[in-house]
C-alpha positions in Angstrom: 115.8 129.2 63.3 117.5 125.6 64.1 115.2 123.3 65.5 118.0 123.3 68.6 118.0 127.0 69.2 114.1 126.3 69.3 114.5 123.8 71.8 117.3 126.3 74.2 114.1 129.0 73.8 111.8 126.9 75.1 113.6 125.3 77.8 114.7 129.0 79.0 110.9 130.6 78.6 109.9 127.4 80.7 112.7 127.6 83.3 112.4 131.1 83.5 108.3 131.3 83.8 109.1 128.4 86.8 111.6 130.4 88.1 109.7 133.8 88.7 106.9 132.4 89.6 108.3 130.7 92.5 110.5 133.7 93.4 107.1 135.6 93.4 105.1 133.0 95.0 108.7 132.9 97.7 108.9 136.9 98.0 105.0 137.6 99.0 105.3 134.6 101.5 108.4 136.2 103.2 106.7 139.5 102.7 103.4 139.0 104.7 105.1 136.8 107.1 107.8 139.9 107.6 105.1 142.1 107.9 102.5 139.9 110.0 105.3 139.3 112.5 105.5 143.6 111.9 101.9 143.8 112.8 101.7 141.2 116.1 104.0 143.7 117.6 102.5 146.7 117.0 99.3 145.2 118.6 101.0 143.7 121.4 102.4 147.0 122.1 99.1 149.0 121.9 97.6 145.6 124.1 100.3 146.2 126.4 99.9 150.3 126.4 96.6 150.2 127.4 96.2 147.9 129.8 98.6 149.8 131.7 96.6 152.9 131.5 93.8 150.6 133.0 95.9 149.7 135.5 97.1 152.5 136.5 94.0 154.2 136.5 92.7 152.1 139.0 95.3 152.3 140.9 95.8 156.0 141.4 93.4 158.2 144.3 90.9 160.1 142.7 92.2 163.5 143.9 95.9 162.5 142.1 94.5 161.3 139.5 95.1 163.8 137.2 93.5 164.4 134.0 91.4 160.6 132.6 89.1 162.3 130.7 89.0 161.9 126.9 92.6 162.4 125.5 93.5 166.0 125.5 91.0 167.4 127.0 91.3 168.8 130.7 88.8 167.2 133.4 86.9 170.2 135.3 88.8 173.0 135.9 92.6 172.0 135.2 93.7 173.9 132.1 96.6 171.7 129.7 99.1 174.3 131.4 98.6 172.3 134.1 100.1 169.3 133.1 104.0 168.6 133.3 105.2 167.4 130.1 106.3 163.6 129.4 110.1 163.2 129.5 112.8 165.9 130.2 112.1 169.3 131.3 112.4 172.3 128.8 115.7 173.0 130.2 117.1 170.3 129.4 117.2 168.5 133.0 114.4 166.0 134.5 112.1 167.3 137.0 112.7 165.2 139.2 109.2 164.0 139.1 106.2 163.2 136.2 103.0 163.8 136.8 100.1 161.7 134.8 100.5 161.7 130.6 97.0 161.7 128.8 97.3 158.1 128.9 98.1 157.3 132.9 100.0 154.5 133.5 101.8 154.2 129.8 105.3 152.8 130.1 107.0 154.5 128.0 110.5 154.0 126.5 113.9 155.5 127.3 115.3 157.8 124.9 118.3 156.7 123.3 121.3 154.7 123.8 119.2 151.3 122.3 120.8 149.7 118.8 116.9 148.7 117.3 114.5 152.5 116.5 112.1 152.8 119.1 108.8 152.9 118.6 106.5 156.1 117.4 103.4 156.7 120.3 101.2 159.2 119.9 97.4 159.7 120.8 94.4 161.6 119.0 91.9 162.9 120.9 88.3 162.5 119.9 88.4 165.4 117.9 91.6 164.6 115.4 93.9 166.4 117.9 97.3 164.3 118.0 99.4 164.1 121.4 102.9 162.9 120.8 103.8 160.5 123.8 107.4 159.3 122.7 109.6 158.5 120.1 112.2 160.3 117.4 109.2 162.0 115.6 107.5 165.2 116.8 104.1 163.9 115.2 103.0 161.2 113.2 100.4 162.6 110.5 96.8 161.7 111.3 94.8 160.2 108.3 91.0 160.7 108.2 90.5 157.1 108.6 92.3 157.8 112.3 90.4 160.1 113.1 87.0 158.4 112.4 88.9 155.8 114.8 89.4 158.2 117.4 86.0 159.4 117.1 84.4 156.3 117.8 83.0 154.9 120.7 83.8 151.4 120.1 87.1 150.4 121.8 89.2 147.5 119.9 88.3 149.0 115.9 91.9 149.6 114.2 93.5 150.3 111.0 97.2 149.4 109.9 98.8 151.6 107.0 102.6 152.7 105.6 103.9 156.1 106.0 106.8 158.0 105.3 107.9 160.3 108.1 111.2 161.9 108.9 113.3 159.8 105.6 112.0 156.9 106.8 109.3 154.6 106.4 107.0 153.1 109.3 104.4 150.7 109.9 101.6 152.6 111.6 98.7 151.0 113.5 95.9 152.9 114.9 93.9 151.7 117.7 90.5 153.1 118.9 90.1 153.2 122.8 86.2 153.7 123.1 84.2 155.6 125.2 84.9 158.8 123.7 88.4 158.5 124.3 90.5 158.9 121.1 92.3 156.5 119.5 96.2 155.6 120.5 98.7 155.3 117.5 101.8 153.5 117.6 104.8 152.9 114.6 107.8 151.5 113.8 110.6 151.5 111.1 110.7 149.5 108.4 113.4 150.4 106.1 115.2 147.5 107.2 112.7 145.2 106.7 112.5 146.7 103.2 116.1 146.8 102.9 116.0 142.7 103.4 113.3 142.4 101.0 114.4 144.1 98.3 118.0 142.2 98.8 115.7 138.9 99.1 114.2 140.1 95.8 117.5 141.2 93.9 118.8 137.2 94.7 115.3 136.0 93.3 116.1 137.6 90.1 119.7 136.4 90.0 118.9 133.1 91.2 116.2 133.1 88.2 118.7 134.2 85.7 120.7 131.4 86.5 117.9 128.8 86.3 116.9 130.5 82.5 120.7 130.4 81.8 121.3 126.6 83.2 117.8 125.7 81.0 118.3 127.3 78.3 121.7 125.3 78.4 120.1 121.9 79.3 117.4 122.5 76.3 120.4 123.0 74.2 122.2 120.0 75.3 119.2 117.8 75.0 118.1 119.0 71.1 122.1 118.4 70.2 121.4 114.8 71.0 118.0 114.5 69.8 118.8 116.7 66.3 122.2 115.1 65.6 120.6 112.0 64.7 117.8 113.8 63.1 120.5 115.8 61.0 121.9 112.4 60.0 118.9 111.2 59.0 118.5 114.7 56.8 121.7 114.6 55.7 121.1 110.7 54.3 117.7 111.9 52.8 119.4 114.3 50.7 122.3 112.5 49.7 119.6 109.2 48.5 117.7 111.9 46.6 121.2 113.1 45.0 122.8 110.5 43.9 120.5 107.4 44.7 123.3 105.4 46.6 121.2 104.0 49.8 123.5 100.5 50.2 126.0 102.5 52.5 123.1 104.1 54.7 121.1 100.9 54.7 123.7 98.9 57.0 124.2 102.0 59.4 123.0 101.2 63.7 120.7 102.6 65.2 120.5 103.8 68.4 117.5 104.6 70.5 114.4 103.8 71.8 112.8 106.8 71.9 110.7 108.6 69.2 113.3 109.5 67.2 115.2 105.7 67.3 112.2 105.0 66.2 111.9 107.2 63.4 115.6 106.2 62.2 115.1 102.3 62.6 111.8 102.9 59.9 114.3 105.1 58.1 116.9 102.1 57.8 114.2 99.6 57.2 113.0 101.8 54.4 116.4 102.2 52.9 116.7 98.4 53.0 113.7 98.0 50.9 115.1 100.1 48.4 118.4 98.4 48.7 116.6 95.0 47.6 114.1 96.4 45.5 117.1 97.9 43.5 119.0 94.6 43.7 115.6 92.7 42.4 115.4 94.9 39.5 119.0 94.5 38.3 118.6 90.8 38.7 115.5 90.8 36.8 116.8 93.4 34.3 120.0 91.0 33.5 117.8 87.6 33.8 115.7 89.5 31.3 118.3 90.3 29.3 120.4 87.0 29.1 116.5 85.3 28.4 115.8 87.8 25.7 118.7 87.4 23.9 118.0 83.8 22.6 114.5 84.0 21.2 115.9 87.5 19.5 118.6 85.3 18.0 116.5 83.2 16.7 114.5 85.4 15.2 117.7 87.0 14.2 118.9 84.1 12.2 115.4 83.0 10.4 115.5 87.1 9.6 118.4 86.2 7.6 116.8 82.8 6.0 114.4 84.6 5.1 116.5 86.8 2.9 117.4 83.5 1.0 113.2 82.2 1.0 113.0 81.7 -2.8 115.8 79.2 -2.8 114.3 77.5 0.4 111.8 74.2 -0.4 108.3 74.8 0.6 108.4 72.4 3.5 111.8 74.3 4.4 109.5 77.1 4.3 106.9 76.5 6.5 109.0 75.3 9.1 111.1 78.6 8.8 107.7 80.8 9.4 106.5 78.2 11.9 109.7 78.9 13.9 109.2 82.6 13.7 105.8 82.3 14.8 106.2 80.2 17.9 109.4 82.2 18.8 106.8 85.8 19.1 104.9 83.8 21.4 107.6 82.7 23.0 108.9 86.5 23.0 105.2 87.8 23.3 105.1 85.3 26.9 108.4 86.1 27.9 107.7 90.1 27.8 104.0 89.9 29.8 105.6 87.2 32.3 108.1 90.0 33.1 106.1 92.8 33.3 103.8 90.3 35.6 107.0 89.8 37.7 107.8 93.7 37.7 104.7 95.1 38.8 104.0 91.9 41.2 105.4 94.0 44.3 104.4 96.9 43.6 100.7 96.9 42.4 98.3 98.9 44.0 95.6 96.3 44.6 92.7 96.6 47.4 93.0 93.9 49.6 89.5 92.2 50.5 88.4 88.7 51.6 89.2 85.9 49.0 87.4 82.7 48.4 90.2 80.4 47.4 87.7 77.6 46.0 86.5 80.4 44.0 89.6 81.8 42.9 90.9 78.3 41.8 88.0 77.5 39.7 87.9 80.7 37.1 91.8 79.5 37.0 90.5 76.1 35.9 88.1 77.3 33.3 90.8 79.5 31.8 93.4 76.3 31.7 90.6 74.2 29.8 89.8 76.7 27.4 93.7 76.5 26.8 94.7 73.2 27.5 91.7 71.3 27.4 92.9 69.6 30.4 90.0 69.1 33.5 91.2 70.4 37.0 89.7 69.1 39.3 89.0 71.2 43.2 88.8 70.2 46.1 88.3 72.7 48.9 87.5 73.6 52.6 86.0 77.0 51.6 89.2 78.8 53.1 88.4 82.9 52.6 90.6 84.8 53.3 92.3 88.6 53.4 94.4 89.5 50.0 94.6 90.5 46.8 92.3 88.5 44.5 94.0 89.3 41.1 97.3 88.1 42.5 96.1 84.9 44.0 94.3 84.0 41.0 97.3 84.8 38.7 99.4 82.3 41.1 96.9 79.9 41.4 96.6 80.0 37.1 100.3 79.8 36.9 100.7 76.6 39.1 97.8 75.1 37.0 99.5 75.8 33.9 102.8 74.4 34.8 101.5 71.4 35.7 99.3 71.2 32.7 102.7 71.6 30.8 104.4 68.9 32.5 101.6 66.6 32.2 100.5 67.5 28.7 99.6 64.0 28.1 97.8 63.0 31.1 94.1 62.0 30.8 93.5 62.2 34.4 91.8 65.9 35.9 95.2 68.2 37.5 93.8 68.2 40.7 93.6 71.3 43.7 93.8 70.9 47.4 92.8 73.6 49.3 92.9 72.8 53.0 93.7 76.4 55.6 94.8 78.7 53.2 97.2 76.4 51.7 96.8 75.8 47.6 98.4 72.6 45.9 98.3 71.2 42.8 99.2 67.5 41.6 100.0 66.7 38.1 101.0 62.5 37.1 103.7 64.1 35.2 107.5 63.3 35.5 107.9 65.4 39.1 110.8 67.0 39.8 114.3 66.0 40.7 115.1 66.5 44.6 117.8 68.9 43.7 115.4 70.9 41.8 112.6 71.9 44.6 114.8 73.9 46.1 115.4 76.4 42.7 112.0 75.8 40.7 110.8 79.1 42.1 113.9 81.4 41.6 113.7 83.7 38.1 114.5 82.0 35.1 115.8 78.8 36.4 114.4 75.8 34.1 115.2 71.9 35.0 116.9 70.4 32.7 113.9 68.3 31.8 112.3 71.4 30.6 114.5 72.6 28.4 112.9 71.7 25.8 109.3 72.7 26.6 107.8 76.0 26.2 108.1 78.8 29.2 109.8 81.9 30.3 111.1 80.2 33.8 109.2 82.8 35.3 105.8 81.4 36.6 107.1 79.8 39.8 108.9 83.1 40.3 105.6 84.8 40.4 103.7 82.6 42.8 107.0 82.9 45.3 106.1 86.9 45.5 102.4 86.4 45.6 102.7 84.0 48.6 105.6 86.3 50.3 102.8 89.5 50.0 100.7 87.7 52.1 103.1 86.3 54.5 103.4 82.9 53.4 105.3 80.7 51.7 106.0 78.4 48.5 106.4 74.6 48.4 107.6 72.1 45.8 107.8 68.1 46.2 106.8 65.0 44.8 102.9 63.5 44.5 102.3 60.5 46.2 101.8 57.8 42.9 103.8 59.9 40.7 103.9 63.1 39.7 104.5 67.1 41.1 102.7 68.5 44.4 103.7 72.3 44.3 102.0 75.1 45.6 102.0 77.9 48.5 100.2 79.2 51.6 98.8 82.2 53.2 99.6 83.5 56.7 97.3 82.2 58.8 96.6 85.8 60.5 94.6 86.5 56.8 92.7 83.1 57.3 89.0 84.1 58.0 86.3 82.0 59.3 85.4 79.2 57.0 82.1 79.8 55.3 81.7 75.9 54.1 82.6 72.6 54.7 85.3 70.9 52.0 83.5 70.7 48.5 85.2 68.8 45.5 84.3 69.9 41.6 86.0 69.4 38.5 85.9 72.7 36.8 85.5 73.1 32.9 83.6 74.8 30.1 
């Protein structure tokens, strides 16, 4: 599955989780509120119903009273026959008058000819016994829990329930009178109620189905924009991996702040450091070639001499092998200096803290035990955070140039190491002003040192040492006389100083 279709999922699980649960949460609050309102009537009606009865029983003389004894049961000596019925006669008509119900005083409603159902009243006697009083039902059924309520003396105890009755369905509330007087029962329909609930609950669900639909559609939307430029970024992945081309992809916008313009400005960085790490090995590749080519045809051409050595002098001789000699080291120099250069960037080296006093001194010992020529250092005990091998390989390669160039000095080459900056002064001829700005690219030689030994590739290397550690390279003249070239280190790997400036010439 497509990471988009994984976002429209989740967007419509999400929207449709928010949407039921708020159509649930909407559908019991309408529900008990429908029905709460359902129940307040029903008690005001049974409120209203017996205070009546109260009413009327006080009212009414005691020899008219009639039967106000517990509900359906006849006071002395009246029998039930006694009593006229409640409503109509049996013969259709009205009697003309209505002698006291079982519940005196009980306004009851007019049959028919009202839109809304009337009501359901009936009473229970103390002993389960239902009376119907009014309404379209002949009896409502009594529950036990009714007629415990009927059977107690403690007026005001009641007990709300569902029933179904005649194909409908009514809210029943039973109401105990106390005293031994039964209990007095009054309904009403609610299939319409239920009818606008379950139409409130059929637009829930098709209001929800439109939120999962319009989510699901949103999600989809929103992954298009954030997966197209993740597809790109795919789709450039495997066509690097293919054919290698990055150049192309390397100059591409990028759009975004987000996470994902995020992920595709790293992506086009990266691809630019491949674009120039290719570009630096071709140019190193062809420098190395064009450089190779004329110690190789040296050695070519005394190859050939060599054919003819038994009608060469001895002096002719010796010079012949001493050329082939110095050219191998020339070669031998030329080959480590590139593989110096190659690896330069990419060499996995720990990076710790550096004492650059330190660091310059083993580079001194190593030039005397060459050279024979005394460097002299003079530091402020700069340390700081890099890669020791390549600093010292810098620092030794600035001390050997300068020992080159100053071959026949007697004076020490001297080091100044002042805030993680290295220089080094020679007294030899210096360099021309339109030469400090090249001596560090690959291969390039002045043209007073074409005739001295050296790949052209020294310089090269201290320029990508001091870039690794965010700094720079520097090349001018020494006040007197002489070269002042050297580099620094970012001042963000500078670490505390450790020791004031010491000065040392450094030899065997």
């Amino acid at each position: 599955m497509s990471l988009r279709s994984r976002f429209a999922l989740a967007f419509a699980a999400v929207g449709a989780v928010v949407a039921v649960t708020v159509g649930a949460l909407s559908y019991l609050a309408a529900s008990d509120s429908v029905f709460a309102e359902v129940d307040r009537t029903l008690r005001s009606t049974t409120v209203a119903l017996t205070r009546g009865m109260e009413k009327r029983q006080e009212q009414t003389p005691a020899d008219q009273a009639g039967p106000v004894g517990p509900v359906g049961q006849s006071p002395g000596s009246q029998s039930p026959s006694s009593r006229d019925p409640v409503g109509p006669s049996p013969g259709g008509r009205d009697t003309g008058s209505r002698t006291p119900a079982p519940f005196p005083g009980l306004d009851l409603p007019a049959p028919g000819g009202e839109a809304a159902p009337q009501p359901v009243l009936q009473a229970v006697g103390r002993d389960g016994t239902p009376i119907r009083l009014s309404g379209p039902l002949e009896k409502l059924p009594v529950s036990d829990a009714a007629r415990a309520l009927a059977a107690s003396g403690e007026a005001g105890q009641s007990d709300t329930t569902e029933i179904d009755a005649g194909g409908h369905s009514y809210r029943l509330l039973t109401t105990a009178l106390g005293e031994s007087r039964g209990a007095l029962q009054v309904a009403v329909q609610v299939d319409q109620t239920r009818q606008v609930l379950a139409g409130m609950a059929r637009q829930i669900a098709a209001v929800s189905l439109a939120v999962m639909l319009v989510a699901a559609a949103a999600g989809r939307l929103l992954a298009g924009r954030v997966t197209r430029r993740l597809a790109r970024l795919a789709e450039v992945a495997e066509e690097v991996s293919t054919d290698g081309r990055v150049t192309h992809y390397a100059t591409e916008p990028v759009d975004g702040r987000d996470e994902v313009g995020r992920l595709s400005a790293s992506f086009s960085r990266m691809l630019g450091r491949m674009v120039a790490a290719r570009e630096a090995q071709e140019r190193l590749v062809h420098d190395a070639a064009h450089e190779l080519r004329t110690p190789l045809t040296s050695l070519l051409a005394n190859a050939t001499v060599l054919h003819r050595v038994t009608e060469l002098s001895p002096d002719s001789r010796d010079r012949l092998l001493d050329d082939v000699r110095h050219e191998t080291r020339e070669l031998g120099h030329l080959v480590d200096e590139l593989v110096e250069l190659a690896l330069a960037g990419g060499r996995e080296e720990t990076e710790e803290p550096v004492d650059l006093a330190e660091v310059a001194r083993r580079a001194a010992r190593r030039v005397y035990r060459r050279s024979g020529r005394l460097v002299h250092v003079d530091a402020d005990g700069s340390v700081v955070r890099g890669r020791p091998q390549g600093l010292e390989r810098a620092v030794g390669n600035l001390l050997e140039n300068a020992a080159k160039f100053d071959a026949d000095g007697d004076e020490p080459i001297e080091v100044y190491i002042r805030q993680g900056a290295v220089t080094v002064h020679d007294r030899g001829p210096g360099i021309a002003a339109d030469d400090t700005r090249r001596v560090f690219d690959r291969f390039y030689r002045a043209d007073s040192a074409r005739g001295l030994p050296g790949s052209g590739l020294g310089l090269a290397i201290v320029h990508d040492v001091a870039e690794a550690h965010g700094g720079s390279v520097s090349a001018g003249a020494r006040p007197g006389g002489g070269a002042a070239v050297g580099f620094t280190v970012s001042r963000s790997r500078l670490l505390p100083a450790s020791r004031p400036p010491t000065g040392a010439a450094a030899a065997d």
